[in-house]
Every structure is written in structure tokens, then in C-alpha cells.
C-alpha positions as a Markdown table, in Angstrom:
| # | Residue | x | y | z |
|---|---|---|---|---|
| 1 | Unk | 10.2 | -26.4 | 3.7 |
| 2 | Unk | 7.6 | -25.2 | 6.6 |
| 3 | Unk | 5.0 | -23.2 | 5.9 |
| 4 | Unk | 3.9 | -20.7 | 9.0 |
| 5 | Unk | 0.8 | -19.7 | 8.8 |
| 6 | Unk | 0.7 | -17.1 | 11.6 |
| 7 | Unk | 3.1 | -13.7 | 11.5 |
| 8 | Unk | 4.0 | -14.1 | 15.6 |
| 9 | Unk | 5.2 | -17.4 | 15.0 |
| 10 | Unk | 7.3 | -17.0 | 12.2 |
| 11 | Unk | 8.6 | -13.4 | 14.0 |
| 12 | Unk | 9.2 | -16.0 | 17.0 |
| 13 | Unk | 11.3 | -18.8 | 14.6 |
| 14 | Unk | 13.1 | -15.6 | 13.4 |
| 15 | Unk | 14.4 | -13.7 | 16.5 |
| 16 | Unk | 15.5 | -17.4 | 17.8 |
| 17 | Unk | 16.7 | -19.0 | 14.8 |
| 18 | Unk | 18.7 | -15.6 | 14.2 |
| 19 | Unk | 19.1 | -15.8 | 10.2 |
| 20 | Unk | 21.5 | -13.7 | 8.4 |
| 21 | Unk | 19.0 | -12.7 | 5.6 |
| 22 | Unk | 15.1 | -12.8 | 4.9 |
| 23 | Unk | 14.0 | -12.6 | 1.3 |
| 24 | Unk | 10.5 | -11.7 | -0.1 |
| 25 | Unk | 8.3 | -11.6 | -3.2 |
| 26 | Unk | 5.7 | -9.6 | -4.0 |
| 27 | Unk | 3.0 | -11.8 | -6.0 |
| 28 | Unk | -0.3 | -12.0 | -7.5 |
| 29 | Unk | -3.2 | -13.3 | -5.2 |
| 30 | Unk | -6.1 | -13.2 | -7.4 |
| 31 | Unk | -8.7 | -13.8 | -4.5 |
| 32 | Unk | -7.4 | -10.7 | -2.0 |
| 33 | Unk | -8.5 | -7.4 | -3.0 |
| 34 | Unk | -6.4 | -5.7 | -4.1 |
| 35 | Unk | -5.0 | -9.0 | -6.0 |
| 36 | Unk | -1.5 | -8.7 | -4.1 |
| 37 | Unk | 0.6 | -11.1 | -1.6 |
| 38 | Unk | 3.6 | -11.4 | 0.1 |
| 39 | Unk | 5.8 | -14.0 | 0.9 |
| 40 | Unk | 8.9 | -14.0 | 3.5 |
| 41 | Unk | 11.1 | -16.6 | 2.9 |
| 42 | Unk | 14.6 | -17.9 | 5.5 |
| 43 | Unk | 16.4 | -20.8 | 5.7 |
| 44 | Unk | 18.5 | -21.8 | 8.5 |
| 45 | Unk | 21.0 | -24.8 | 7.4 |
| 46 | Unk | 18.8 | -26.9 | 5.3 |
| 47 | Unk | 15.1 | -26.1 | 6.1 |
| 48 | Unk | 13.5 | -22.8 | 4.5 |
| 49 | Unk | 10.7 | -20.7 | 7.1 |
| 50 | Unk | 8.0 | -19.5 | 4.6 |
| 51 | Unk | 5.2 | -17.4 | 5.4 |
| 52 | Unk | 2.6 | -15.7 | 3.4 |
| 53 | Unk | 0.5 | -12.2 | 4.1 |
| 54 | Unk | -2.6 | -11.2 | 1.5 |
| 55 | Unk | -3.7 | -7.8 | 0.7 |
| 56 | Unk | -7.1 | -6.9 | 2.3 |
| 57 | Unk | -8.1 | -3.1 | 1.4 |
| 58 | Unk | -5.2 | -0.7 | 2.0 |
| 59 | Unk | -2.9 | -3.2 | 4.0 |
| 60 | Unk | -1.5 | -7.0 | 4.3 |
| 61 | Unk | -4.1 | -8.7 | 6.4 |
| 62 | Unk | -1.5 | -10.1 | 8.6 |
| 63 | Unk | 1.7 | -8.0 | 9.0 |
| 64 | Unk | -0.3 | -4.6 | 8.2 |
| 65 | Unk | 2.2 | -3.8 | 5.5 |
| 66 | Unk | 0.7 | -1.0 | 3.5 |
| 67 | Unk | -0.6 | -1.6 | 0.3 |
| 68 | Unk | 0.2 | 1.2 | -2.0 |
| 69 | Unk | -1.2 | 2.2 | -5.4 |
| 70 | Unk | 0.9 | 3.8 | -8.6 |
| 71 | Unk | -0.4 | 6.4 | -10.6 |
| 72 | Unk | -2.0 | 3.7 | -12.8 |
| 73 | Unk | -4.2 | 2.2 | -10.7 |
| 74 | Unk | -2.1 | -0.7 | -9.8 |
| 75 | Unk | -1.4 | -2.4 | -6.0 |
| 76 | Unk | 2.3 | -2.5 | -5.0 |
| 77 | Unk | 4.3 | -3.3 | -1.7 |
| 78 | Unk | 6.9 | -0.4 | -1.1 |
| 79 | Unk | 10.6 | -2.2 | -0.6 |
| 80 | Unk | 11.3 | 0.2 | 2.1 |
| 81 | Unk | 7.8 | -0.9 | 3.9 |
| 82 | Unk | 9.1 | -4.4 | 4.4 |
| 83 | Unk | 12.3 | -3.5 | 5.1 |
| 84 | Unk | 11.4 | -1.1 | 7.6 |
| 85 | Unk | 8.6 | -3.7 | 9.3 |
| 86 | Unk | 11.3 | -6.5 | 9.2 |
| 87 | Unk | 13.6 | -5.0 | 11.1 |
| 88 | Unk | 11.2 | -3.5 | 13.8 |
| 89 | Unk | 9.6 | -6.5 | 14.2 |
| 90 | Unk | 12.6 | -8.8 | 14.7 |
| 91 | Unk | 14.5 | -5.8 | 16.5 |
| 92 | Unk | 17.3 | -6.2 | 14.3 |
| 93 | Unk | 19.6 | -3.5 | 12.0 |
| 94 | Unk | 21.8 | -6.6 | 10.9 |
| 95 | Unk | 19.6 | -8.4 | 8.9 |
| 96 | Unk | 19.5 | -8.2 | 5.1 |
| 97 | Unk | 16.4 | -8.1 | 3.5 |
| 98 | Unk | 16.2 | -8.6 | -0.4 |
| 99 | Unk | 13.9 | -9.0 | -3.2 |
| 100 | Unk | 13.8 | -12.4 | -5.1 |
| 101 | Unk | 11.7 | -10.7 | -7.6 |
| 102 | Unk | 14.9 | -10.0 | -9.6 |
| 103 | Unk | 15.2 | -13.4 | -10.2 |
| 104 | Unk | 11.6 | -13.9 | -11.5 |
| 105 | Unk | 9.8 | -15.3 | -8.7 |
């Protein structure tokens, strides 16, 4: 597993690695405000690409993701959002992006 700390350089591994799908989970982060995260997960044969974004107001400090709020008060990331910013920033339609949250992570 390698962790990428910075968006442009996990973007870069991306485009040149050329991976079929990226997955993502939505998580706690107790210390961002609002207490959300997101992590962006590949693998290419047998080493997995992660990289992790915090909230910071009304947006991922990193990728700039909008943070959104339901009607309850509560922080979410909009599938579409990522979807939509994955596939501009890697200037790809052929990707498949997906939720792991399904499967409880």
C-alpha cells in the first residue's frame, strides 16, 4: 500500500498508471470541521494508491470537493461530486468510480 499525501501526485500516478476503477469512502475525521474525510483508493497489479482529503468549512481541503449538509444538520460528500471531479481531473469517461461504503468501510 502507498499512501499519497498530495492530490497532484496521486492525479499524476493516476493518468499514468491508467487504472480501470477508483473507489472511495466517505469517513469520519473527528479533527476537520465539519468531522468528514475522504479517501480514494486504486490498485494497479498488486500495490493499492491511497490518498486522503479532510473537510475544512464547506469543502475538502485538498481536492475542493464540496461538502454538503442534509436537512438534519449533518456533513456529507455527494456521490455525483466525486464522480464528477474524478473524471475531470484524470480526463477520463472510462473510469468507474464506486463507493466501498456498501461494504462497511
Amino acid at each position: 500500500m502507498v499512501h499519497v499525501n498530495r492530490w497532484d501526485e496521486f492525479r499524476r500516478l493516476a493518468v499514468a498508471l491508467h487504472p480501470s476503477s477508483i473507489s472511495y469512502t466517505a469517513q469520519r475525521a473527528p479533527l476537520s470541521k465539519p468531522p468528514i474525510g475522504l479517501r480514494l483508493t486504486f490498485a494497479v497489479e498488486s500495490i493499492q494508491y491511497v490518498f486522503l482529503d479532510f473537510a475544512e468549512g464547506d469543502a475538502l481541503r485538498r481536492t475542493n470537493i464540496p461538502v454538503r449538509v442534509n436537512e438534519f444538520g449533518g456533513a456529507y460528500l455527494s456521490e455525483e461530486d466525486i464522480r464528477m471531479f474524478i473524471v475531470a481531473q484524470l480526463g477520463r469517461t472510462d473510469v468507474h468510480v464506486y463507493s466501498l461504503e456498501v461494504l462497511g468501510y
